[in-house]
N, C-alpha and C positions, 0 to 999 in steps of 0.2 A: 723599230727599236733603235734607241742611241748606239753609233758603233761602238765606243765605250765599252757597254753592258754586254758585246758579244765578243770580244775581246777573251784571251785565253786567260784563267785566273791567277795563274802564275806574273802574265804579263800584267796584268791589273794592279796587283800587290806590288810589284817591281817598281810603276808609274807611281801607285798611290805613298809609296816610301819617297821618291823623287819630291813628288808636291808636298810631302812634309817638309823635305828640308828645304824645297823652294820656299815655303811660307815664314823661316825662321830667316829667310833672306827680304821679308816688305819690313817695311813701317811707313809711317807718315801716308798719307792720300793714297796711295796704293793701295797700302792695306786694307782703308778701311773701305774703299773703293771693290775690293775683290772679297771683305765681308759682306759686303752691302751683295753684291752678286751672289754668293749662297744663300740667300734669303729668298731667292728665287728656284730653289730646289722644291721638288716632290714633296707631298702632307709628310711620306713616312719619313727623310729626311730628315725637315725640318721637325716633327715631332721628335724624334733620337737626338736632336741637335740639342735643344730646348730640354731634352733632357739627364743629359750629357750635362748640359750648363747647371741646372738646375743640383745633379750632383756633385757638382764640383767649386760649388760659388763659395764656401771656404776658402779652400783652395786659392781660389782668384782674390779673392778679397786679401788674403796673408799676404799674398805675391804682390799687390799694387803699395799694401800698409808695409813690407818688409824694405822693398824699393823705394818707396817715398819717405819713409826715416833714414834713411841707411846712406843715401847717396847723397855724396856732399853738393853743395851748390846754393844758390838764392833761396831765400826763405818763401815759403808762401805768406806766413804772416809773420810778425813781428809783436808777438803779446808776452809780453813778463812772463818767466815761472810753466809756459803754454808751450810745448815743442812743437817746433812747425818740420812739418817735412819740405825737401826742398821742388823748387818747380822741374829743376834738372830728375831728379827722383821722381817724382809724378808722370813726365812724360815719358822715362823710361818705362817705371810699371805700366802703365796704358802702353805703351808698342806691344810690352811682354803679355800682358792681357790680351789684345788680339791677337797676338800670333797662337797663345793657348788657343786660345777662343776657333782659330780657323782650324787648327787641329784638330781639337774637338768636330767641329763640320765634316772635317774630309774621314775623319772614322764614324760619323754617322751617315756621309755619302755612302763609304763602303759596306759598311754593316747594309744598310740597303740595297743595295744595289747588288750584293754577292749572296747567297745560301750561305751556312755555314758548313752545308758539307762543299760545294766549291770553296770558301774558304782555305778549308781544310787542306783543300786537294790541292790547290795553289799552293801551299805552304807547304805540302810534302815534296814538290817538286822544286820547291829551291833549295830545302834544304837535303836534298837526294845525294849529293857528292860530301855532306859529312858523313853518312856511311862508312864513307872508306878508314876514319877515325875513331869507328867504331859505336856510332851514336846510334841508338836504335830510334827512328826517325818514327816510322810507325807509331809506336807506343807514343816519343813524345805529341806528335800530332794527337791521335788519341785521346789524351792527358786533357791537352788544349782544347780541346771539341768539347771533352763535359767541361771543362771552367767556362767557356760560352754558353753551354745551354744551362747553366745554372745561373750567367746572369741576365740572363734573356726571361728565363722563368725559375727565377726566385722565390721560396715557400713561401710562406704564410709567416713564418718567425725568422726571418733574415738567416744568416748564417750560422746560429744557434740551435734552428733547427735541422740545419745539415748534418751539426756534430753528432745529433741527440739519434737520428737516424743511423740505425742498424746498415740496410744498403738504400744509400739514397736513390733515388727514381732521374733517370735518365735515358737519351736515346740508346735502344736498341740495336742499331745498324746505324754507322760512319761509315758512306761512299763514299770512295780517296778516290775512284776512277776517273779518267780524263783522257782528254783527245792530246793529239800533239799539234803542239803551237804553230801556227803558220806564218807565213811572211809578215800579214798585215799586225799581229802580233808583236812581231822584232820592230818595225817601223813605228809601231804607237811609242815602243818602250825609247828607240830614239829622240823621236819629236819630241818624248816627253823630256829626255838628256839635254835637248837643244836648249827648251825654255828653260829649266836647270840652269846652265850655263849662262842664259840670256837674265836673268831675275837676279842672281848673284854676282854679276860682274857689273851690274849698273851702279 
């Protein structure tokens, strides 16, 4: 098994928050360098990935046409009466596209790679010390668990037919349970702090 995948879920969520924001730190050959590299992920991956993309290519698309009018600089074209967006805008949306784009990846990495009851269970234990503020952690983990299994297995009538249902249909039993994190756990979670540091200070 990848040591990764045996990694505490806690510390997993920890790293996988860090490579978000490392990823809003590429552009140019890097990025597209370390997209080109998830492409080499697992069928289930890449299938979540592609479908991730697939739901969100609005989305992308608004982002590159919002960016490409919007920011000033060199025209692409120069035709009468025709608004060109400018190149400075184009190559900002395309950075901002991949970096969407790798985001997307590393939540279909994770989504694979973790259950949703470790999910769960990782997440209850970071957020363990709002308690003390009074947050009922529980419940909202909980909460979060059916908004997962409903978009993992979504009815027959989208969200329409969730209202329409009296008690919708969902898991049973949420496992929160979990081990305690060990050494090699803390050490993933820094390595992953170093590259952090290493990616956004270049």
């Amino acid at each position: 098994m990848f040591p990764i995948f045996s990694l505490h879920p806690a510390s997993r969520l920890v790293c996988w928050v860090m490579l978000v924001i490392a990823a809003q730190c590429l552009s140019g050959p890097a990025l597209a360098l370390v997209l080109l590299a998830m492409t080499a992920f697992g069928g289930a991956t890449r299938r979540r990935w592609l479908q991730l993309l697939r739901r969100t290519r609005w989305l992308l698309l608004s982002l590159l046409v919002i960016l490409g009018w919007s920011v000033a600089g060199e025209p692409l074209w120069n035709v009468p009466g025709l608004p060109s967006p400018s190149i400075e805008g184009l190559a900002d949306g395309v950075t901002q596209l991949g970096r969407l784009s790798l985001v997307l990846a590393l939540v279909a990495a994770l989504m694979a790679a973790m259950p949703t009851d470790h999910l769960m269970a990782g997440g209850r234990t970071l957020l363990a010390p709002l308690r003390r503020i009074g947050l009922d952690v529980d419940r909202a983990v909980v909460r979060l668990a059916l908004v997962l299994h409903y978009v993992e297995h979504s009815p027959a009538g989208g969200w329409r037919a969730l209202l329409a249902t009296v008690n919708p249909l969902g898991p049973s039993v949420v496992d929160l349970s979990l081990a305690r994190a060990r050494m090699a756990d803390w050490g993933a979670v820094w390595l992953v702090a170093g590259l952090l540091v290493i990616v956004c200070s270049v």
